[in-house]
MIMAR-932771 format. One record per residue (C-alpha): residue in one letter; residue number from 1; x, y, z. Coordinates in nm, 3 decimals, m for minus. Example, Ala and Ser with C-alpha at 12.3 -4.5 7.8 and 13.67 -1.06 7.14 Angstrom:
// residues 2
[r A, 1, [1.230, m0.450, 0.780]],
[r S, 2, [1.367, m0.106, 0.714]],
END
This chain:
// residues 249
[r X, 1, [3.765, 2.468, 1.291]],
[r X, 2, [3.949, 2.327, 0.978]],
[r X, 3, [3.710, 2.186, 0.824]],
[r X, 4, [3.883, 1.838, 0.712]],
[r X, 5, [4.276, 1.756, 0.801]],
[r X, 6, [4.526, 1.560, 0.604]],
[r X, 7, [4.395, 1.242, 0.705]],
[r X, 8, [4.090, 1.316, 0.630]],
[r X, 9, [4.110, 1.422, 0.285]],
[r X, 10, [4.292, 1.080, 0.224]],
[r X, 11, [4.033, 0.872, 0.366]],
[r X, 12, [3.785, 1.098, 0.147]],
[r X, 13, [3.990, 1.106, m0.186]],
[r X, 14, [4.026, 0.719, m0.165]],
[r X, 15, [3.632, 0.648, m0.107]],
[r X, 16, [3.606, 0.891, m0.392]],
[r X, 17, [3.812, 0.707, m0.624]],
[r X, 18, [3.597, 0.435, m0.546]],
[r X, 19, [3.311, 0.551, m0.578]],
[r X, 20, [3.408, 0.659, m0.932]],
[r X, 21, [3.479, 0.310, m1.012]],
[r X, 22, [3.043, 0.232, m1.182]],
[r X, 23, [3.142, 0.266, m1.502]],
[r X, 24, [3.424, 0.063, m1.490]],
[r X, 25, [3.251, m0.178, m1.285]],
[r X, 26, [2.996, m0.255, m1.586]],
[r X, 27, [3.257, m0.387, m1.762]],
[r X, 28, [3.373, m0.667, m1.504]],
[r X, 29, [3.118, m0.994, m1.491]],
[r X, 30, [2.968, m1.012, m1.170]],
[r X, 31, [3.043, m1.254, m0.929]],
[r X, 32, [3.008, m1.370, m0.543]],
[r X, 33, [3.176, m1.050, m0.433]],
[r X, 34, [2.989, m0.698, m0.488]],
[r X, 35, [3.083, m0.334, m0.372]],
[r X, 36, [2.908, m0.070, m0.272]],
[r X, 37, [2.963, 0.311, m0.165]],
[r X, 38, [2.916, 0.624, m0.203]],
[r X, 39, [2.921, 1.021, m0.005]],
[r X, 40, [2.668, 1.197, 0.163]],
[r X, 41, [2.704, 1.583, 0.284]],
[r X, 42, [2.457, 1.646, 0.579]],
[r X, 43, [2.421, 1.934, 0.742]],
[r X, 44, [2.511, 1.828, 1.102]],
[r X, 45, [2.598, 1.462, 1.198]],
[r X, 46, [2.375, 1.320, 1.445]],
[r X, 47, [2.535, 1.008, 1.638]],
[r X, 48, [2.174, 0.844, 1.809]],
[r X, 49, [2.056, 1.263, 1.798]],
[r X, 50, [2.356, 1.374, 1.960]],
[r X, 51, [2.553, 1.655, 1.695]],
[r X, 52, [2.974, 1.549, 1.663]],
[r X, 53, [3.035, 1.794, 1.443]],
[r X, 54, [2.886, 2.063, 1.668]],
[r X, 55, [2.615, 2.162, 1.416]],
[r X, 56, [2.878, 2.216, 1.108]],
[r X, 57, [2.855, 2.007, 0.766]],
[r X, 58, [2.977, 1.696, 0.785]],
[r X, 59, [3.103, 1.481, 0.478]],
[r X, 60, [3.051, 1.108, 0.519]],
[r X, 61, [3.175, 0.869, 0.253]],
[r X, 62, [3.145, 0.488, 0.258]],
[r X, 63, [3.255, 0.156, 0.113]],
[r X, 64, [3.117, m0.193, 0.178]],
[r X, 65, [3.281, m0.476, 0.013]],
[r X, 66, [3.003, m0.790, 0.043]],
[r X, 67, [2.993, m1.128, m0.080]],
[r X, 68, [2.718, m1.375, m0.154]],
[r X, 69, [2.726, m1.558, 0.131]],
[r X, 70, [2.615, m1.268, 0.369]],
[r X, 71, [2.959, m1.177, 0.510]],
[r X, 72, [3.066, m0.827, 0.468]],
[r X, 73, [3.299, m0.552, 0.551]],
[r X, 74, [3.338, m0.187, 0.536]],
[r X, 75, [3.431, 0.122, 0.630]],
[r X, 76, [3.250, 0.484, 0.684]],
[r X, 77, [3.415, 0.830, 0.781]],
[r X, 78, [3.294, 1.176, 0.870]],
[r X, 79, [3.463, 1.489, 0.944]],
[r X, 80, [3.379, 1.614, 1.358]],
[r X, 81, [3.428, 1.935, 1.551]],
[r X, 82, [3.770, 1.913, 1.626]],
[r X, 83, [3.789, 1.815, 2.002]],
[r X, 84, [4.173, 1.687, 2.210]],
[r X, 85, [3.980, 1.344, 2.306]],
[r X, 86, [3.814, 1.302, 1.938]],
[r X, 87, [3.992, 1.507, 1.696]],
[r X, 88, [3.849, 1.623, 1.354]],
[r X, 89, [3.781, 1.300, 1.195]],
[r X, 90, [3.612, 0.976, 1.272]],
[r X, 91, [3.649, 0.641, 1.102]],
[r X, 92, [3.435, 0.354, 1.138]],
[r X, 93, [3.557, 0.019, 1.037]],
[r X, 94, [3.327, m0.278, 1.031]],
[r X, 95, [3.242, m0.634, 0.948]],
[r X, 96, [2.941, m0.896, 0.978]],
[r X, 97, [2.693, m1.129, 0.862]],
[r X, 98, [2.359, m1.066, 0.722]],
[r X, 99, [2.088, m1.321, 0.595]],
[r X, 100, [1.723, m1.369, 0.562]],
[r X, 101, [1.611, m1.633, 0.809]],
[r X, 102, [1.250, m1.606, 0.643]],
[r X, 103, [1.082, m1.462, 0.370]],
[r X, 104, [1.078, m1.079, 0.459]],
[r X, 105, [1.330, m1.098, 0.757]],
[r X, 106, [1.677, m1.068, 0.821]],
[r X, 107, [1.959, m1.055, 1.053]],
[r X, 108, [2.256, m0.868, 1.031]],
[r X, 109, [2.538, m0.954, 1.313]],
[r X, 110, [2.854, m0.719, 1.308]],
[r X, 111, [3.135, m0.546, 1.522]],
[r X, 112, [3.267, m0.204, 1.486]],
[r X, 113, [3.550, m0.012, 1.533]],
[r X, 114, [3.530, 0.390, 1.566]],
[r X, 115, [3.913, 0.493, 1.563]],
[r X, 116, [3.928, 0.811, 1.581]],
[r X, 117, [4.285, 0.840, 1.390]],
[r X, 118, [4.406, 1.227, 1.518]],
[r X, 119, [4.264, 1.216, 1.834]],
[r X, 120, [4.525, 1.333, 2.075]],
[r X, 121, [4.637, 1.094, 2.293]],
[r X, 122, [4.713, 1.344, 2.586]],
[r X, 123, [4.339, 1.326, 2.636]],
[r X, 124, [4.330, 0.945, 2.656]],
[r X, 125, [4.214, 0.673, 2.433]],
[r X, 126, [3.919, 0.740, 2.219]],
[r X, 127, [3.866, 0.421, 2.020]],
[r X, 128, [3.619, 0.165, 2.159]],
[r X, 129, [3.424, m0.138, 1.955]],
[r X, 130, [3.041, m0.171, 1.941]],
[r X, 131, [2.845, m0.516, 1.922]],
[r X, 132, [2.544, m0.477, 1.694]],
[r X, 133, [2.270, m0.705, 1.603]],
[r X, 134, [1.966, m0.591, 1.387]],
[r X, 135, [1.658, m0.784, 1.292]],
[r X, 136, [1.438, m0.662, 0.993]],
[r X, 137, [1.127, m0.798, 0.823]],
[r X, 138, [0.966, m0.600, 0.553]],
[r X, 139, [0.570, m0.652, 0.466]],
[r X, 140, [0.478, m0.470, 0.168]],
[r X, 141, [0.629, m0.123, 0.107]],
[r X, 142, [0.704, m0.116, 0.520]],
[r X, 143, [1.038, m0.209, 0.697]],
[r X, 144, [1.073, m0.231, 1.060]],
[r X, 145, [1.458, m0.258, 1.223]],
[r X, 146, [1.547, m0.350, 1.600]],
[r X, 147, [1.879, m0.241, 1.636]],
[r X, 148, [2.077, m0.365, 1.996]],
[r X, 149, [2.425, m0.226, 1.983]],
[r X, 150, [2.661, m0.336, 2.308]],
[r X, 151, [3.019, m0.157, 2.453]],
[r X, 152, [3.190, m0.316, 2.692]],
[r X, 153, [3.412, m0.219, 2.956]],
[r X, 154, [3.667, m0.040, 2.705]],
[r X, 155, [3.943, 0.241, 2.877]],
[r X, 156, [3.801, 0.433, 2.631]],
[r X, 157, [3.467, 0.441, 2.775]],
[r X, 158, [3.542, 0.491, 3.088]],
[r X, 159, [3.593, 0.144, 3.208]],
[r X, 160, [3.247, 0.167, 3.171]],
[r X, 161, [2.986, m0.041, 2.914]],
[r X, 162, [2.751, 0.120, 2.686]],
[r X, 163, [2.365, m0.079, 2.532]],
[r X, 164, [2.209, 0.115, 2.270]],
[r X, 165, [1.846, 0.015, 2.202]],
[r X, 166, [1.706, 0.113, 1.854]],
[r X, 167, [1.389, 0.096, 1.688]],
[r X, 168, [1.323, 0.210, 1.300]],
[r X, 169, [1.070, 0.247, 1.057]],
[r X, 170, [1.062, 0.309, 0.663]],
[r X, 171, [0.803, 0.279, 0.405]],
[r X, 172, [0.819, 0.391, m0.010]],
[r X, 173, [0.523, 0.584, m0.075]],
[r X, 174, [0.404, 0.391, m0.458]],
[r X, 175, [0.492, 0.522, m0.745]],
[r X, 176, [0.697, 0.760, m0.642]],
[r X, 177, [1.055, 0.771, m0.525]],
[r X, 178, [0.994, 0.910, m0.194]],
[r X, 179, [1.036, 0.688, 0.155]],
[r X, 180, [0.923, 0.791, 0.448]],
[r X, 181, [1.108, 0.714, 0.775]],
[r X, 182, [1.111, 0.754, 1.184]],
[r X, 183, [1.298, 0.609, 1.458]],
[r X, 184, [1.357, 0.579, 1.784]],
[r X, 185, [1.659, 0.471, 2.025]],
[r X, 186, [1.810, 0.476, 2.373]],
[r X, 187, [2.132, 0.477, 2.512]],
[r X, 188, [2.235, 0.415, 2.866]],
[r X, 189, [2.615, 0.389, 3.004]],
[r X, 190, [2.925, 0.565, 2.912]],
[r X, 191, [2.780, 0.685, 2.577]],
[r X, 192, [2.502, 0.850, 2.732]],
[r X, 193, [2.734, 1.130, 2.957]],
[r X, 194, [2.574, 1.401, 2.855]],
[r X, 195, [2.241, 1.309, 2.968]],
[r X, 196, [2.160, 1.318, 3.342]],
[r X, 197, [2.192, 0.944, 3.539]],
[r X, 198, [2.384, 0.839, 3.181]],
[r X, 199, [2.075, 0.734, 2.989]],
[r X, 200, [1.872, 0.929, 2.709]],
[r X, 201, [1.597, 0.860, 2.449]],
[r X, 202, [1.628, 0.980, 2.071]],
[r X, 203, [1.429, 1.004, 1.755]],
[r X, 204, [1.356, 1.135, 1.462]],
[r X, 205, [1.124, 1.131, 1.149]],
[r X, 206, [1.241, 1.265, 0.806]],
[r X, 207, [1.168, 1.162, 0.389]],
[r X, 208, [1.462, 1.094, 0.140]],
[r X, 209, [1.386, 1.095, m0.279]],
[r X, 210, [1.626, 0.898, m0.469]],
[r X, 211, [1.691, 0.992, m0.850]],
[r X, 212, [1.884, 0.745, m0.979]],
[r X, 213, [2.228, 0.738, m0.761]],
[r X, 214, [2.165, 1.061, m0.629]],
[r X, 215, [1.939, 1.072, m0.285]],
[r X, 216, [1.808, 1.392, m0.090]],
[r X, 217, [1.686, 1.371, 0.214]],
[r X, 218, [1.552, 1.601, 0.520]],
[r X, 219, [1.466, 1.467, 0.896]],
[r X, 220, [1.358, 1.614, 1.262]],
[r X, 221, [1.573, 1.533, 1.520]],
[r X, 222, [1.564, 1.526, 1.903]],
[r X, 223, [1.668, 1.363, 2.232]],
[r X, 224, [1.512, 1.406, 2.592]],
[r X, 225, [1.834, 1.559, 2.690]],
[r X, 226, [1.783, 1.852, 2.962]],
[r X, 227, [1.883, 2.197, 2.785]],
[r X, 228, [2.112, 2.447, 2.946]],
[r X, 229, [1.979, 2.739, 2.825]],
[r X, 230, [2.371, 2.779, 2.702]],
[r X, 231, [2.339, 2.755, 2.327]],
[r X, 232, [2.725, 2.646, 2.308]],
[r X, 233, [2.603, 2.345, 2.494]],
[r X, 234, [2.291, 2.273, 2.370]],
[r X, 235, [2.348, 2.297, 2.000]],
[r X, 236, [2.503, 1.899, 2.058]],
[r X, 237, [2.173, 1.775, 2.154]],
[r X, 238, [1.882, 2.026, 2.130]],
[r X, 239, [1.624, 1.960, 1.842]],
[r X, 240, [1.708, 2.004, 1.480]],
[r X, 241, [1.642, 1.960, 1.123]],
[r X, 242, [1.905, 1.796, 0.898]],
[r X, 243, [1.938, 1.824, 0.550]],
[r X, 244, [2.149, 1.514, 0.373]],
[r X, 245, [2.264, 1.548, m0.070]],
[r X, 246, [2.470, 1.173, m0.124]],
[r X, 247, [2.561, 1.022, m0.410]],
[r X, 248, [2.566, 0.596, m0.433]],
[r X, 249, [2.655, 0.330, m0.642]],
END
């Protein structure tokens, strides 16, 4: 497949100028609004353990422009395996609120768009929006994250809705700059099509080492998904390791 189309490579070169922007940024006082970004090459991307760029390397930059009140918004692309329905590219366009409600525990309230910009529209409509509410609370070096995520009827979909229920845990081992992490999640409705009666379980468990803005990381990850025996078909959702190399700011 090509590995990233015109489109892409804007979306990418435009993070990337952005992301070049730290040192410049030192020079500016701060203020209520701060930004944040960044690009990560992983070796497959895993949507909730399910591969969309069919086992290939996938880069993913991001931008997240916040301020001090807890409002936010963002956006975050990846290259896919060029499909009609999907194309090679995926966009993800966001916005939300997050707080602290109590001392160690937050909210964080948003909606999403995935537009899926050179998807071909022969196939049908590909964009749909997501409803996702998290709750964290952190107790020492540990942080736990619910994650609900809701679809609605969308054509895109199916006319059919989508819940995604996530769990997610992460703890810095002392003195180091390792963190430790494992989740789990399940999806049942229109994104779960792959999976017998439309509803599957996923997890994972992996470590990350940040040195300075750079930040390596390496996880396990499966689903419950039936495999075919047809490596073609199960490479989107058999069990794999995935390697990630990102640079933040």
């Amino acid at each position: 497949m090509t590995f990233l189309n015109r489109t892409g490579l804007g979306f990418l070169a435009a993070v990337a100028a952005a992301s070049s922007a730290p040192a410049f940024a030192q020079d500016v006082p701060s203020g209520p609004i701060s930004v944040t970004g960044g690009v990560e090459l992983v070796s497959d991307y895993r949507f909730r353990g399910v591969s969309l760029s069919g086992g290939d390397v996938a880069v993913q930059p991001t931008i997240t422009v916040s301020h001090d009140s807890g409002f936010y918004l963002g956006a975050w692309g990846s290259n896919l395996e060029d499909t009609p329905t999907y194309g090679e590219i995926e966009v993800d366009l966001y916005g939300g609120y997050a707080t602290e409600i109590a001392p160690g525990t937050s909210i964080d309230v948003g909606l999403t768009y995935y537009w899926y910009p050179d998807g071909k529209k022969a196939a049908g409509p590909a964009d749909y929006f997501e409803v996702i509410g998290k709750l964290s609370h952190t107790l020492g070096p540990v942080e736990a994250t619910g994650t609900v995520g809701y679809s609605w009827d969308q054509s895109s979909l199916g006319d059919d809705d989508n819940l995604y229920l996530g769990l997610g845990l992460s703890a810095g081992i002392p003195n180091t700059p390792v963190t430790l992490s494992a989740s789990a999640g399940y999806t049942d409705g229109a994104l779960g099509a792959l999976a017998p009666g439309g509803n599957y379980w996923d997890w994972s468990i992996g470590a990350s080492a940040s040195f300075g803005p750079v930040t390596a990381g390496v996880k396990y990850v499966d689903t419950d998904i039936p495999t075919t025996g047809v490596k073609a078909v199960d490479k989107y959702y058999d069990s794999g390791v995935i390697f990630s190399l990102g640079v933040f700011f």
